[in-house]
C-alpha positions in Angstrom: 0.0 0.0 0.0 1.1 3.2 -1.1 0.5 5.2 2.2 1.2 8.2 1.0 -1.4 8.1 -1.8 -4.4 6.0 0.2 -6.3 5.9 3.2 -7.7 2.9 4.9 -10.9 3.9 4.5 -10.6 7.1 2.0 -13.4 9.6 2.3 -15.7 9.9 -0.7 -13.7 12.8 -2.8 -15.2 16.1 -1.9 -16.3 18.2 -5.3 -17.4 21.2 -3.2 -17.6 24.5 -4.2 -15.0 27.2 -4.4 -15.9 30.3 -3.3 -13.1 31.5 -1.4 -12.3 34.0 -3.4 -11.5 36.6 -0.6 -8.9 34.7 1.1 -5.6 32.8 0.3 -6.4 29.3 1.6 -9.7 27.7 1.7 -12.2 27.7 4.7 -13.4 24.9 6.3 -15.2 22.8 8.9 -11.6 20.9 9.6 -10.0 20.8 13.3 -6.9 21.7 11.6 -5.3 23.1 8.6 -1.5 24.5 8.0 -0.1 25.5 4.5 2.4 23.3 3.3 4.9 25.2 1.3 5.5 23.4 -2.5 9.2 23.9 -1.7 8.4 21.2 1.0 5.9 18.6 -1.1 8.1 18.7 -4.3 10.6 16.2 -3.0 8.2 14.0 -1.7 5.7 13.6 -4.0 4.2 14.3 -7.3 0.8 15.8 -7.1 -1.6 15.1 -9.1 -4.7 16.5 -10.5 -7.6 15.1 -8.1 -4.4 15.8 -4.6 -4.2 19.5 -5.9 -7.7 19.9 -6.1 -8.2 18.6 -2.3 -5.2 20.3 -1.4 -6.8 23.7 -2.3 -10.4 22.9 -1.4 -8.9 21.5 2.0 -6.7 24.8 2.7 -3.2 23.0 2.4 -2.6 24.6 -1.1 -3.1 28.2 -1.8 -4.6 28.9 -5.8 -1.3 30.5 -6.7 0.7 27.4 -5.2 -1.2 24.8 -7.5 0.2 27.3 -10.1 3.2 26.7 -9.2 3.0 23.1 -9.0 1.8 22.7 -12.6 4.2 24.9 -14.3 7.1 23.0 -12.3 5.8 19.6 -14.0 5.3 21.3 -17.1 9.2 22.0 -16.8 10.2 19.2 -15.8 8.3 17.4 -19.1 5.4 15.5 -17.3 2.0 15.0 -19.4 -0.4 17.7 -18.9 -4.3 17.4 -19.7 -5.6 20.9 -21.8 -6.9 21.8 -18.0 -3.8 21.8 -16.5 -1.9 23.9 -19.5 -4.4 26.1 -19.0 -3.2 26.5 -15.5 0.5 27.1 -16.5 -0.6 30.5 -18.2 -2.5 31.8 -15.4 -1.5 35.2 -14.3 -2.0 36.4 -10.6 -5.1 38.1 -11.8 -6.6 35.1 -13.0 -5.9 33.2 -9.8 -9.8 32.6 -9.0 -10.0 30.3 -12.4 -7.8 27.6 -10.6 -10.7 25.5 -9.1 -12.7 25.1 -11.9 -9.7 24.2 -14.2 -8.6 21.8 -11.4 -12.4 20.2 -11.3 -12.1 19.9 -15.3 -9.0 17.8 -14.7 -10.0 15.8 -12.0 -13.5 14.3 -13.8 -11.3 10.5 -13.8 -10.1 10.7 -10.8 -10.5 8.8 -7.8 -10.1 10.1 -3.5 -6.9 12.6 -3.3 -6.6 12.8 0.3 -3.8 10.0 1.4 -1.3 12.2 -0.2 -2.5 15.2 2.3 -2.5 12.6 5.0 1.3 11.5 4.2 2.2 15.7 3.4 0.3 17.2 6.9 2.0 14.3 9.2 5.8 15.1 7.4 5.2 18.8 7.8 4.2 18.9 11.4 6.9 16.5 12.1 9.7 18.6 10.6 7.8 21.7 12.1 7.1 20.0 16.1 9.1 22.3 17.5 6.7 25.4 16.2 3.4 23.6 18.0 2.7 23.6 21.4 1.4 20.3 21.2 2.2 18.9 18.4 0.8 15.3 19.6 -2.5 17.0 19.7 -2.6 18.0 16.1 -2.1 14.7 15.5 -5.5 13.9 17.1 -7.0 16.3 15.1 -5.6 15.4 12.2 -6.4 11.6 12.6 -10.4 12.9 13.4 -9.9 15.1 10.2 -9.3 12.2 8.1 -11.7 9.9 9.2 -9.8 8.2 11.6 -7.0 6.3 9.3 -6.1 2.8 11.0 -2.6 3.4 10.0 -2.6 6.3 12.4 -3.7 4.2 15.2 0.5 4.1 16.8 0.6 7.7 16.4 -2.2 9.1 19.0 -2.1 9.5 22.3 -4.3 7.7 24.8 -5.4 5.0 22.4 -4.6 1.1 22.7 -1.2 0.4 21.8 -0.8 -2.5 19.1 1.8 -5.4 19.8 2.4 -4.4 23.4 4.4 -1.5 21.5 5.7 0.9 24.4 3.9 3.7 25.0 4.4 7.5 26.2 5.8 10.3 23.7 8.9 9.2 22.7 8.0 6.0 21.3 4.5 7.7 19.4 7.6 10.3 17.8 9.1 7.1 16.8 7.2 5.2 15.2 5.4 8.4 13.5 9.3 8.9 12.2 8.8 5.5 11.1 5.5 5.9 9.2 7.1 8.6 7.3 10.1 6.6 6.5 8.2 3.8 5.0 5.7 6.5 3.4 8.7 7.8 1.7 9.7 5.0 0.2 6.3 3.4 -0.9 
């Protein structure tokens, strides 16, 4: 399993409205959201069409940041439906076409938010030290995602699997080890 592309039990995909059109990142009824900087998902992942749409309908993805997502593809020589090329030539004018290009390119594609799982838990992890409880965004981010079994290790005050020891050092590492074999799935 590819755990930075599915959940255990994936969320239907969300084709909600955009109409965020006052504000940078999206609004929404999450416990908790942080931008992820593309500088930081670039070398872990390759988004695609469906992830960057629930990246910016989730708030982890700012319009101008898909932007810059596709043009860096379109650099580097990957395929790119006519949605997507359409994206590339956006100006920062045209910044409130992004969803519904991004909903044109996703029609085919199936639940994008494993990749956002696999991206929120790296970030924060790299980040700790700028949470005050970092192990508590963790529980919010495991209720945000519909409680993933493969987060199960990584939050506090629930049943430890294979008598695995428990307190905060050993949940920070085995969620260093999650994102180690997410890496290399």
């Amino acid at each position: 399993m590819d755990c930075r592309r599915e959940l255990s039990d994936p969320p239907a995909f969300r084709s909600r409205g955009f109409d965020q059109r006052d504000t940078e990142y999206a609004m929404n009824d999450h416990l908790v959201r942080f931008p992820i900087p593309v500088d930081f998902i670039a070398p872990r992942v390759s988004l695609r069409a469906a992830e960057l749409a629930n990246g910016l309908a989730d708030g982890w993805l700012a319009a101008r940041d898909v932007v810059s997502v596709v043009r860096k593809d379109a650099i580097e020589g990957r395929p790119l439906s006519k949605a997507l090329e359409e994206i590339t030539l956006l100006l920062d004018d045209d910044l409130d076409e992004v969803p519904r290009l991004l909903v044109a390119a996703t029609e085919q594609e199936e639940d994008a938010s494993g990749v956002w799982l696999f991206l929120s838990l790296a970030w924060l992890f790299d980040h700790r030290e700028e949470f005050p409880d970092p192990l508590g965004v963790i529980e919010m981010l495991f209720a945000d995602f519909g409680y993933p079994e493969q987060m199960i290790g990584l939050v506090r005050n629930m049943p430890v699997v294979d008598s695995a020891p428990g307190g905060v050092e050993a949940i920070e590492r085995r969620w260093a080890t999650f994102l180690d074999e997410c890496a290399r799935a």
